[in-house]
N, C-alpha and C positions, 0 to 999 in steps of 0.2 A: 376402496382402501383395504377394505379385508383379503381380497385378491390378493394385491401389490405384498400385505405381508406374510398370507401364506406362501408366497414365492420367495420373500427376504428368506422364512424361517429353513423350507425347503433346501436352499442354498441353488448352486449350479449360476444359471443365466444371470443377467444384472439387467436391470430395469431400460427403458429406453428414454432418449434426451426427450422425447414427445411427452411420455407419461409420466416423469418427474416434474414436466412445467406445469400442466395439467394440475399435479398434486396440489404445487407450489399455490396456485391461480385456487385452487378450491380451500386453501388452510388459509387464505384471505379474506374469501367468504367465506368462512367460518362452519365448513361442512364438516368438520372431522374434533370429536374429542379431544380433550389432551392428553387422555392415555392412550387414541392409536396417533398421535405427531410423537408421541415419548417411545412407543412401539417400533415407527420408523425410522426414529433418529436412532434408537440404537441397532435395527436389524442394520442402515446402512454402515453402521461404524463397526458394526459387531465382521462384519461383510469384506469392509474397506471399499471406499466411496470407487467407481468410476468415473473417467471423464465425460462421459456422455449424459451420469448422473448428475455431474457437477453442474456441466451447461443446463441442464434442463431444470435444475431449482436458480441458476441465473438467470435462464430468460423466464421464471416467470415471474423473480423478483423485477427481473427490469418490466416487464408488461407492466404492473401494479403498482409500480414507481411514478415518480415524479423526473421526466427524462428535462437535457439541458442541451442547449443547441450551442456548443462550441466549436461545429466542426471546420467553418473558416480560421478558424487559428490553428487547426492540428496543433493541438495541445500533448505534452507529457505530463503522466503520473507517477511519482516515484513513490512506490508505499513500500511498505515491511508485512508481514504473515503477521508479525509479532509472534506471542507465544515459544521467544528461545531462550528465554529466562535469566537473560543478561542486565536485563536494566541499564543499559544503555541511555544517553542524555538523546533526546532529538534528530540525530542525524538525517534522516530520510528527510524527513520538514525543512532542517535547516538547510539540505543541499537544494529542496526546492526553490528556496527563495535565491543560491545562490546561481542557479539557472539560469533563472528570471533577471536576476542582474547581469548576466551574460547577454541576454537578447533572445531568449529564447519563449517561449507562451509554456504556462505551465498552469495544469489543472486538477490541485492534489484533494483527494478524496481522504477522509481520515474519521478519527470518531476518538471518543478519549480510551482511556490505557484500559488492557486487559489481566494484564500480568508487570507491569513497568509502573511507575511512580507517575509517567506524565506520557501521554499519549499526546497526538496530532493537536486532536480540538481542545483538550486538555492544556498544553501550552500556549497556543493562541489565547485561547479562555482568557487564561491569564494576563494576556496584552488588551484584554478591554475588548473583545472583539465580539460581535452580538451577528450568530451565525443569521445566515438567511438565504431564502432558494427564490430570491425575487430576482427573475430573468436580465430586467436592465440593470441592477444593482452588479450582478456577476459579469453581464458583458462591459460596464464601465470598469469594473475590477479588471479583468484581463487586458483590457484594452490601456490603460492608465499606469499600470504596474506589472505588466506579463506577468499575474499571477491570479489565480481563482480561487477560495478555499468550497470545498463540497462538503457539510457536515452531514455525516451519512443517516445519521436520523430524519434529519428532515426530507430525505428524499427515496429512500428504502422501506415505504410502506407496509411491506409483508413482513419484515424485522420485527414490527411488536409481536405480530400474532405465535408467535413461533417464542420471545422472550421469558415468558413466565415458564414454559417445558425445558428451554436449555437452562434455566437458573436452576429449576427443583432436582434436573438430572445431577447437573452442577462436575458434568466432565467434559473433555473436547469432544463437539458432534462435525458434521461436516458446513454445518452454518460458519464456523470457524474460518474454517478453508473458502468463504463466500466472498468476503471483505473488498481484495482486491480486483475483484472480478464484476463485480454491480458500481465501479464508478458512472454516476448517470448520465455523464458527456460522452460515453464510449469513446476516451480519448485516442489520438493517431497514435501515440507510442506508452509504453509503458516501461520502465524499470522495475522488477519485481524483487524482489530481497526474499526467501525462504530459510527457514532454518535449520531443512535439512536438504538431503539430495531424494529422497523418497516425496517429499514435495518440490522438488522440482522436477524431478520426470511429470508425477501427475499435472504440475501445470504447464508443464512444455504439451505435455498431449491436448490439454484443454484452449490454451491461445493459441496453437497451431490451426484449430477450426476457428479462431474469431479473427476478424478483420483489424488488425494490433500490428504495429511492427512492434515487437517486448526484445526485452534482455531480464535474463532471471540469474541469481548473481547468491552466491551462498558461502560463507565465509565456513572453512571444513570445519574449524572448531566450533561449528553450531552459531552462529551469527546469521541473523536475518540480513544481512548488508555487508558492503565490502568493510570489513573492521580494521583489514592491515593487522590481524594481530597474529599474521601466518597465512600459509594458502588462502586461497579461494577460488571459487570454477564461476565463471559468467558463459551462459547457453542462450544463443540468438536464434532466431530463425534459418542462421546460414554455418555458424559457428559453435563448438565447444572449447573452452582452454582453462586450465589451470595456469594461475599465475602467481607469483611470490612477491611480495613488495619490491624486493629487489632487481625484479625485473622490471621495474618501472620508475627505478633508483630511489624507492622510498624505506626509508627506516623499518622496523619494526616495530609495532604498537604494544605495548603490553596494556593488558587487559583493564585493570584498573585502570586507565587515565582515558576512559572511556565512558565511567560509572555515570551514570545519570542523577545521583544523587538523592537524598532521601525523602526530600520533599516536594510536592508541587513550584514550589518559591524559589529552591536549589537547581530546578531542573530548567526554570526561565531563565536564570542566572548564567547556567551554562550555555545554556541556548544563543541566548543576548551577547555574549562573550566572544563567539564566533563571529557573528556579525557586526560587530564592535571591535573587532582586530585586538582582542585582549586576552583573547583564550589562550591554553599551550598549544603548543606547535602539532601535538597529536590530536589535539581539537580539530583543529584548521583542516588538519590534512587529512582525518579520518570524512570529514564531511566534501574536501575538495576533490576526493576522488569518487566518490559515490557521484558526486555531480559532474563530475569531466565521463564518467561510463554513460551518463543520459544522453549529454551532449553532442555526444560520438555516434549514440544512438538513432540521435537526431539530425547531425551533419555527418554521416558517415565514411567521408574525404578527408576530417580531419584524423590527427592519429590520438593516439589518447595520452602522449607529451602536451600536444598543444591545445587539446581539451583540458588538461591538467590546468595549464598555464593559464587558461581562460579564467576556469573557475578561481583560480588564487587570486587572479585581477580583479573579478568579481569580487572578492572579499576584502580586498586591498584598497581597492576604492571606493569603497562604502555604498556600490550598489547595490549588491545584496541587501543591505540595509535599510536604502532607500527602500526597498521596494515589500520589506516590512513594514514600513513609519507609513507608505502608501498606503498597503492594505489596513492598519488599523483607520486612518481617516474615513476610509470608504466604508467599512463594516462597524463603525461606529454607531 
């Protein structure tokens, strides 16, 4: 370790994907202080993380993990960075489950909020849902409801050891930027939401080396997700575009009617709303298009009209819903 940060402090060269997993794999076993993991969290921040640094504290979170065998379903992940200080209600979540109502196998990784009022596991939570990494419990979930939830506590092992130095730092390190990247199904596609364009080059560089088809999707006024509330750029493995709602004949969102609200109880409300055919209409359409961009991702002959159209059906006919009422039975 003392090497690795006389080379941080030095500056020049950047570490390699081999000796960052290495690190990873050794701060598990418990070889290194918490003042030199506070040393290196901040030389690499201080640095600005690389891709090849990024992958290599991913694979050695994923080694020391708890891995999930989903890959007969090539499943989708749709998560967010978070961290773009919108406080937004659920969108990502609720477009998974509208997915899933579509026909589609969806395998969302999530953990409760960091900066927002209700995160992932956070609003499940609140639907009664008692997380679990029990192998047949998750492939009966996917299988019964095209849908799986991953609480990434339970399966992120090297997460604790690392927990008590990013709380006393108490700034963004690159564990931050880890999230979406240690889901432990190594699902076949991804939707990734950032909330800027400096994270999304860095993780265009980083899932270009992982076996993902991704779409990374950034609303310009800082939105981790497609928000409709003005531009946004979605980047594939074949594609860049900037698009406007209006090109895809939808309204424009204003921001507020977006809010997530202020409490845990407010934020299931909203949540519950959409898949309940009772929200507004920027409700509906802020989460039915985040989910027609997976869709598309996934059937990539449909256009993203009649991905559109899917998802609204999806919503319309209560199976998005269904396939909530599912998962709570199951994760009961």
């Amino acid at each position: 370790m003392k090497e690795i940060l006389k080379r941080l402090i030095a500056g020049g060269s950047n570490l390699s994907r081999e000796e960052l997993k290495e690190v990873m794999i050794q701060i598990t076993r418990e070889a290194y202080s918490r003042e030199e993991i506070a040393a290196l969290l901040m030389g690499l921040q201080v640095k600005g993380i690389a891709a090849e640094e990024l992958l290599g504290l991913r694979d050695g979170l994923l080694e020391t993990g708890t891995a999930v065998d989903l890959n007969p379903y090539r499943p989708i992940d749709i998560v967010g960075t978070g961290g773009d200080g919108k406080n937004t209600f659920n969108i990502s979540t609720c477009a998974c489950f509208v997915v899933a109502g579509a026909g589609y196998k969806v395998a969302k990784h999530g953990n409760y909020a960091a900066t927002s009022v209700s995160g992932a596991s956070s609003v499940l939570e609140n639907h009664g849902i008692k997380f679990t990494k029990d192998p047949g419990k998750l492939r009966q979930s996917i299988e019964s409801c095209n849908m799986v939830y991953l609480h990434a506590p339970l399966f992120a092992n090297g997460m604790k050891f690392v927990g008590p130095v990013r709380k006393a730092l108490g700034v963004p390190t690159c564990f931050n930027l880890l999230g979406p990247l240690i889901n432990p199904c190594r699902p076949t596609y991804q939707l990734l939401g950032v909330a800027n364009l400096a994270q999304m080059r860095l993780y265009n560089n980083v899932l270009q080396k992982i076996n993902v088809n991704y779409g990374i999707v950034n609303s310009l006024d800082r939105y981790d997700e497609i928000s409709l509330t003005g531009p946004f750029k979605i980047l594939t493995r074949n594609n860049e575009r900037v698009l406007n709602p209006s090109d895809l004949g939808l309204p424009q969102i204003r921001q507020e009617e977006l809010y997530g609200g202020s409490t845990p109880q407010e934020a299931k409300h909203i949540f519950d709303s959409v898949l309940e055919g009772t929200s507004t209409d920027s409700q509906r359409t802020a989460v039915a298009i985040n989910a027609a961009f997976a869709i598309q991702l996934m059937d990539a002959e449909k256009s993203i009209r009649e991905c559109l159209d899917m998802a609204f059906e999806s919503i319309d006919s209560k199976r998005a819903l269904s396939c909530l009422q599912k998962l709570i039975e199951i994760y009961q």
